[in-house]
C-alpha positions in Angstrom: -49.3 -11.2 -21.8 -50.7 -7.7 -22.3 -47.8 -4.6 -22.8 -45.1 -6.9 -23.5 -41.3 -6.5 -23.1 -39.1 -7.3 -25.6 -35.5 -8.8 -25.0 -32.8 -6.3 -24.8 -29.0 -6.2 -24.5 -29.5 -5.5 -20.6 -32.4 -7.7 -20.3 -32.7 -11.5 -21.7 -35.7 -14.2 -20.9 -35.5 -17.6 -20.4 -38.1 -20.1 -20.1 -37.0 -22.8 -17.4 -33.9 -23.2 -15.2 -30.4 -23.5 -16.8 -30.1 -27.3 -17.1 -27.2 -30.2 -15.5 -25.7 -30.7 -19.0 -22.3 -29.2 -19.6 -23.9 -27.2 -22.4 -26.1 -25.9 -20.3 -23.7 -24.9 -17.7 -21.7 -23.5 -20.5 -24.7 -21.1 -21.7 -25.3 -20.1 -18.4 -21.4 -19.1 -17.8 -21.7 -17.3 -21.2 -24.7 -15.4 -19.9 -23.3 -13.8 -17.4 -20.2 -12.7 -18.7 -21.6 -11.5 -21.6 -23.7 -9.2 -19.3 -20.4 -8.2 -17.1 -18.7 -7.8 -20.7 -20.9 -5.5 -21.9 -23.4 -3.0 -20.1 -24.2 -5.1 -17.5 -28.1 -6.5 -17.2 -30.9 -9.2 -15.8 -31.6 -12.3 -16.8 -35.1 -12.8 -16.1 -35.7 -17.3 -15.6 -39.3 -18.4 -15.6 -40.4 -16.1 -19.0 -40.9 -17.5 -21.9 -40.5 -15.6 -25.5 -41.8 -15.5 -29.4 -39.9 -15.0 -32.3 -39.6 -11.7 -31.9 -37.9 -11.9 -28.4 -41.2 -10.5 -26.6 -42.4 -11.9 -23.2 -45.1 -13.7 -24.1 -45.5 -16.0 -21.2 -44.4 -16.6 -17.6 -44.7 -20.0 -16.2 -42.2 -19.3 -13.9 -40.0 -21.8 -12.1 -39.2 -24.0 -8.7 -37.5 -21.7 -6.5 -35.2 -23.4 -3.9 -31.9 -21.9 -1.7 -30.3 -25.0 -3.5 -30.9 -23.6 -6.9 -29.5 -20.1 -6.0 -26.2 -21.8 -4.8 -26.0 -24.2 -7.7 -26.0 -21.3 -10.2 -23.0 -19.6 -8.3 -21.1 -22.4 -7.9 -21.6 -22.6 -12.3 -20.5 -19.1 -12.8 -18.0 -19.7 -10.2 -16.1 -22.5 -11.4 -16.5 -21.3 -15.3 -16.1 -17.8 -15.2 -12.6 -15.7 -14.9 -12.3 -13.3 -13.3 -15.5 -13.6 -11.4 -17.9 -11.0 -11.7 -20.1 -8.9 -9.5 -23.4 -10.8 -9.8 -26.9 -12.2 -8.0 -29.3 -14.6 -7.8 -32.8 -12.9 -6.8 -35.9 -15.3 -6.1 -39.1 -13.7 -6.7 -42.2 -15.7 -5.1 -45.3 -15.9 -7.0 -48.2 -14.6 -5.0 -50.4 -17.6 -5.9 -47.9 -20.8 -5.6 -45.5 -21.7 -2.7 -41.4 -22.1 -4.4 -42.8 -21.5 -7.0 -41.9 -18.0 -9.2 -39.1 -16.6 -10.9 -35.0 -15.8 -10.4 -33.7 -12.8 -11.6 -29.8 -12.8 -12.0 -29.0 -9.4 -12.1 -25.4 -8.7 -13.3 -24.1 -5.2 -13.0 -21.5 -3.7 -16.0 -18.2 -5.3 -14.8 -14.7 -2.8 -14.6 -13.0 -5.9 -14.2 -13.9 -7.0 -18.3 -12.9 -8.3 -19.8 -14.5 -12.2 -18.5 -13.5 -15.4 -20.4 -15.5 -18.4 -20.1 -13.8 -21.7 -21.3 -15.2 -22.9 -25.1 -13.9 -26.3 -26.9 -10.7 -25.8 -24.4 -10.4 -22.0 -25.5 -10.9 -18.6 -23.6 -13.7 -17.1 -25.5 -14.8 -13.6 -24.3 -18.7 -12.9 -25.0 -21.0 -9.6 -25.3 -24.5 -8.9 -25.5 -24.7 -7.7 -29.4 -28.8 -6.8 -29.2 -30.7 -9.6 -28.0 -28.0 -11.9 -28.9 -24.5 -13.0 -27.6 -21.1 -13.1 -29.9 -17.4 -12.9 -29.0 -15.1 -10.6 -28.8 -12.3 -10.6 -31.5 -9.0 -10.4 -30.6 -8.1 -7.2 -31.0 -11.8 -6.0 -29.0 -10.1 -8.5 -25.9 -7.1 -6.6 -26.2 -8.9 -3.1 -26.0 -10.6 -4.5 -23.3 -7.7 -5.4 -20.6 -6.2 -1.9 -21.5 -9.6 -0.6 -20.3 -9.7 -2.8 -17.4 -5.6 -2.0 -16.5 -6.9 1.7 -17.5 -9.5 1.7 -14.9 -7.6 -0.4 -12.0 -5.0 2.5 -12.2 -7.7 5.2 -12.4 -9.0 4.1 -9.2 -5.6 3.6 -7.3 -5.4 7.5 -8.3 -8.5 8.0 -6.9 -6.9 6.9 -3.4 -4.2 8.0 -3.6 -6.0 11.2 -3.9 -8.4 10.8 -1.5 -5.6 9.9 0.8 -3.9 13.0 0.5 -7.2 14.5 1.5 -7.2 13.4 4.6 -3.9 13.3 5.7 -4.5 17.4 5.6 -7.2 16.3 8.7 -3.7 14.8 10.7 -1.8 16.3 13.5 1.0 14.6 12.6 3.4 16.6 15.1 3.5 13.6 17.8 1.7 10.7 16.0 2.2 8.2 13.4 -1.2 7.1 11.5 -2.0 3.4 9.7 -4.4 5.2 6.4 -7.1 2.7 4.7 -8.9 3.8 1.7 -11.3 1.9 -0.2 -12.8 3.1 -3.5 -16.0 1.0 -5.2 -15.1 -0.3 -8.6 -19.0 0.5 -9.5 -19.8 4.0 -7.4 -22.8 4.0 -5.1 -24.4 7.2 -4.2 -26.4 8.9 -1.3 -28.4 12.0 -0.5 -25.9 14.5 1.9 -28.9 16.2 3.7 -29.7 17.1 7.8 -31.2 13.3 7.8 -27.8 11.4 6.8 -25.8 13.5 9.1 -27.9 13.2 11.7 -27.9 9.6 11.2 -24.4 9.5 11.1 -23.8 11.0 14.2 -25.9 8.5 16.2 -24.1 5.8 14.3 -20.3 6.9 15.3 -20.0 9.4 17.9 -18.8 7.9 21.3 -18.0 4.5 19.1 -15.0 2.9 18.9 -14.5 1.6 15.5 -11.4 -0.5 15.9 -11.4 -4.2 15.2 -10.7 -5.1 18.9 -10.5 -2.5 21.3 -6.8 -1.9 22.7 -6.9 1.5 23.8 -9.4 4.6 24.5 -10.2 6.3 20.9 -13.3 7.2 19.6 -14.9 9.0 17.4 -16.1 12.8 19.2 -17.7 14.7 16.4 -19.1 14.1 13.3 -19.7 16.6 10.7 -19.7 16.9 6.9 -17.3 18.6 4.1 -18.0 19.3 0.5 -19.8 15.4 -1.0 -18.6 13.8 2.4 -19.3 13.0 5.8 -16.2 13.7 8.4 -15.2 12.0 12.1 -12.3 12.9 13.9 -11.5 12.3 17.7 -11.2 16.0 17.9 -13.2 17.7 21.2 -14.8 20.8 18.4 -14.1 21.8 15.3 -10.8 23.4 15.7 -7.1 22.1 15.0 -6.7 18.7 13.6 -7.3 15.1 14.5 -4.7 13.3 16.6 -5.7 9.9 16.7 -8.5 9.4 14.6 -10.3 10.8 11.7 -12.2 9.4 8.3 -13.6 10.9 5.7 -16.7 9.4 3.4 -18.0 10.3 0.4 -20.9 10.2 -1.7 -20.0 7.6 -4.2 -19.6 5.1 -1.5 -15.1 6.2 -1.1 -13.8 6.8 1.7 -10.6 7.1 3.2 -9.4 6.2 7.3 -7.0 7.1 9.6 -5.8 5.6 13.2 -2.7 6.1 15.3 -0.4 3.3 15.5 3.0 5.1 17.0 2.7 8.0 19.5 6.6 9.7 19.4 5.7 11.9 22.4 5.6 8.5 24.8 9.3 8.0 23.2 11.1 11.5 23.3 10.2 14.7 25.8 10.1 16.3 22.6 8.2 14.9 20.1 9.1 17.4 17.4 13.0 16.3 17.3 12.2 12.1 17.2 14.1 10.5 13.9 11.9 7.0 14.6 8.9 6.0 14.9 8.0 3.3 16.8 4.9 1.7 14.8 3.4 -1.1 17.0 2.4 -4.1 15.0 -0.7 -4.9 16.8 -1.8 -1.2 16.0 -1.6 -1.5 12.8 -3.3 -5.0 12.2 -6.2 -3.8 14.4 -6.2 -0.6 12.4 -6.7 -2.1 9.3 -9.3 -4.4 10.3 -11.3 -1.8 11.7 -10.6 0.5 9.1 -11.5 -2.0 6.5 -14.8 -2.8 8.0 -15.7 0.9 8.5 -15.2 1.9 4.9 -16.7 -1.1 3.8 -19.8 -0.4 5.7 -20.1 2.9 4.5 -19.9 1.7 1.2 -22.7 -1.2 1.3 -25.2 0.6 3.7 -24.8 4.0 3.1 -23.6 4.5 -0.7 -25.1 1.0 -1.8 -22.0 0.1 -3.3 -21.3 -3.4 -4.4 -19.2 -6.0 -5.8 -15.2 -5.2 -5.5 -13.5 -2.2 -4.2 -9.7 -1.6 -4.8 -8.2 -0.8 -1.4 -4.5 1.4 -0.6 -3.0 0.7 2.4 -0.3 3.1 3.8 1.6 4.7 7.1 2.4 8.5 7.5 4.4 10.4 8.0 7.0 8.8 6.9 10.7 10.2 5.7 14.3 10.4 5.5 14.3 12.6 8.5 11.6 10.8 10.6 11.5 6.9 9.6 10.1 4.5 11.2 10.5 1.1 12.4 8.2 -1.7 13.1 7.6 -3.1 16.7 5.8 -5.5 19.4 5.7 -5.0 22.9 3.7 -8.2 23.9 6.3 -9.1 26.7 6.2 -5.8 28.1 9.2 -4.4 26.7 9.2 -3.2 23.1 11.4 -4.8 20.1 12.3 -4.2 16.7 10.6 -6.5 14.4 12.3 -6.9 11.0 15.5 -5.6 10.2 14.9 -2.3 8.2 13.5 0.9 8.9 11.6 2.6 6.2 12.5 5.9 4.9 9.4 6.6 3.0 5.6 5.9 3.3 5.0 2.6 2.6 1.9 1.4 1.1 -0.1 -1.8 -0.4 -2.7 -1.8 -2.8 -5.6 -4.6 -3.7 -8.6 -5.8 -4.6 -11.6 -7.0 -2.4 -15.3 -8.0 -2.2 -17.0 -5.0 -0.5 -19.3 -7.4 1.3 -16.7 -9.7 3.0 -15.4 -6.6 4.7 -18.4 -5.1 5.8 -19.2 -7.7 8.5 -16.4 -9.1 11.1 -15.5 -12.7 9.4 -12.6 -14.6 7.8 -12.7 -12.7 4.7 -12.2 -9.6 6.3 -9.5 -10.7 8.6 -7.6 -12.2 5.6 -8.3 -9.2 4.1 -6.5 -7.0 6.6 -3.4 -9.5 7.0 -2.8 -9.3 3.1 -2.4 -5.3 3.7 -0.3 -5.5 6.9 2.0 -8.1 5.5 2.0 -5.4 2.2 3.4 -3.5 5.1 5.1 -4.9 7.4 7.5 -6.5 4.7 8.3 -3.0 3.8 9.9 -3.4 7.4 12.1 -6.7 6.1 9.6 -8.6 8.3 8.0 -11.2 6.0 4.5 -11.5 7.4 2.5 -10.1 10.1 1.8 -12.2 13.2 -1.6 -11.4 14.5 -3.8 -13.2 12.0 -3.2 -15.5 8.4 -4.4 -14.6 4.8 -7.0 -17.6 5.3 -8.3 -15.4 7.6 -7.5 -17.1 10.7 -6.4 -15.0 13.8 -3.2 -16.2 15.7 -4.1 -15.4 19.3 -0.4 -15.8 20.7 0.5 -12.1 19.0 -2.2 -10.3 20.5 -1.0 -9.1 24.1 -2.2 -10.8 26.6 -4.3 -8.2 28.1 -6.5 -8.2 24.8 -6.8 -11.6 23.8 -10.1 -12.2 25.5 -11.7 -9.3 23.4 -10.0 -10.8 19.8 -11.6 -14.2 21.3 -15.0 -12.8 21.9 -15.0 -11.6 18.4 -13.9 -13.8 16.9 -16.4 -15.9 18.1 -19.2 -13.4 17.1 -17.7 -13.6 13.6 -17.2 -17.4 13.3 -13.6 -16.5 12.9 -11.1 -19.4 13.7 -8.4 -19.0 16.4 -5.0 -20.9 16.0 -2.4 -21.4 18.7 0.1 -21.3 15.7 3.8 -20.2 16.8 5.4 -18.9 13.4 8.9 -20.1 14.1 
């Protein structure tokens, strides 16, 4: 091979496929996590290598759907935590299946990743062109680095939260917030192009994961590193019912109504409750979730996980709020508490099962509204399971035809479960 590469810490050949011995399996697993563990990398399958770790040949290797699966079900099953990874086929121009994989592994914040050795944990790096272990004392630097960076980025929401509440008119209304931040930042040019773009994509849409009322998004704009929708009419005053705000590393934060105090009180300015309706809130999350998530993938080409806060606001001493249905017409209290502060959830998810409608991202959005609702002393939320199933019987009767035909779009299973 003319101009050849050598083997580097990011980039490691291998001749054939990993084999079907446990050893092999093993040095695959290793592979991988040594990649996640270190700066992150490609390993390039159908190369073959000298002594001196050049590319010196490339027979390549079969390429197959059932190959691609096999070698995630490995890492899968042998690798913890799991890490951000993929299995690339590249087709050789001159033979059909036939070519090379590329399993590129991006530089995990979730390190550090064990992979089970003669029944121990063993924690492996790229050291050159070669892998070693971490010692103990290098695994223990690395969870404070990964606890470190977990609690950096639930700052980073928290932060961009508080950004957008400053978008809210929250003199009459209650609002569900959803922010998602990448662990691994994407990035995006802001120019006339993306905004225009933008607007096409959202303006006049509803973004909700079913729709139950009549809120869109009306104008689209931009801010300093982000793009901005709100329900607002022009650019003056704040949003009422909806607004988002998306930035350039692939962030972004959400906001929907879910309790309007002026349909409980003349005056919405002296209301001590709010009324926040549990079928508001599920379907906020879900489409809040899906929104950002999008954003993320398509826009900021973000990938892997993203940690995810989850909140309601305002909430207070002075106005709290309480959590309720009004499926049979009549509204009720759900739960026995009323919450006196914001309450809020935090977790971890795969950006691309929320991007699409599907089971992971409606088992997604029930593990933040039960976060929520349980702030509420009610111990799960109805509408949907954290398999990801949706429980049609707590969707209004009005709506259930839309959550069906979604749910069918996204191969999402319906239950007739009663939760006694």
């Amino acid at each position: 091979m003319d101009n050849q590469v050598t083997e580097h810490y990011d980039l490691d050949f291998k001749r054939g496929l990993y084999g079907g011995k446990d050893s092999d399996k093993k040095d695959l697993a290793g592979d991988v996590a040594a990649m996640a563990n270190t700066a992150g990398g490609v390993i390039v399958l159908g190369v073959d290598e000298d002594d001196q770790a050049r590319a010196c040949a490339a027979p390549g290797v079969e390429l197959s759907d059932g190959e691609v699966g096999r070698i995630r079900q490995i890492v899968s099953s042998l690798v913890s935590p799991l890490p951000t990874f993929d299995v690339l086929p590249v087709p050789s121009p001159e033979q059909d299946h036939h070519g090379f994989f590329l399993i590129a592994v991006p530089r995990s914040p979730n390190a550090p990743h064990a992979v089970l050795v003669n029944n121990a944990l063993r924690f492996p790096r790229r050291n050159g062109t070669t892998t070693t272990y971490l010692a103990e004392p290098e695994v223990a630097t690395a969870y404070r680095n990964r606890f470190t960076g977990m609690q950096s980025r639930l700052d980073e929401a928290a932060r961009y939260e508080a950004d957008l509440i400053q978008r809210l008119d929250t003199s009459a209304t209650t609002f569900a917030i959803v922010t998602l931040v990448p662990d691994v930042a994407g990035g995006f040019t802001l120019d006339t192009k993306t905004l225009k773009g933008f607007k096409d994509e959202v303006i006049h849409k509803d973004p909700f994961g079913v729709q139950l009322g009549h809120t869109i998004w009306y104008r689209a704009s931009v801010g300093s590193g982000r793009l901005v929708a709100d329900d607002r009419m022009s650019g003056k005053g704040t949003a009422t019912r909806l607004a988002s705000e998306l930035y350039e590393s692939g962030a972004g934060s959400f906001a929907a109504i879910v309790a309007n105090r002026e349909a409980m009180v003349p005056n919405a300015a002296s209301a001590s409750v709010s009324d926040v309706d549990d079928e508001y809130l599920f379907n906020a999350l879900w489409g809040g979730l899906r929104f950002l998530a999008q954003h993320a993938r398509d826009r900021a080409a973000a990938g892997g996980h993203a940690t995810v806060r989850a909140s309601i606001w305002p909430v207070s001493n002075s106005l709290q709020a309480r959590l309720v249905q009004s499926r049979r017409h009549f509204r009720d209290q759900i739960g026995d508490q009323q919450a006196d502060r914001p309450p809020y959830v935090s977790a971890v998810f795969d950006i691309d099962g929320l991007a699409e409608d599907g089971e992971p991202l409606i088992a997604a959005s029930a593990v933040l509204a039960n976060g929520i609702v349980q702030h509420f002393g009610q111990p799960e939320a109805l509408q949907a399971t954290t398999d990801g199933a949706i429980r049609i019987k707590y969707w209004h009767h009005e709506v259930q035809q839309r959550v069906r035909a979604v749910a069918q779009g996204g191969a999402i299973t319906i239950t007739e479960e009663i939760v006694n």
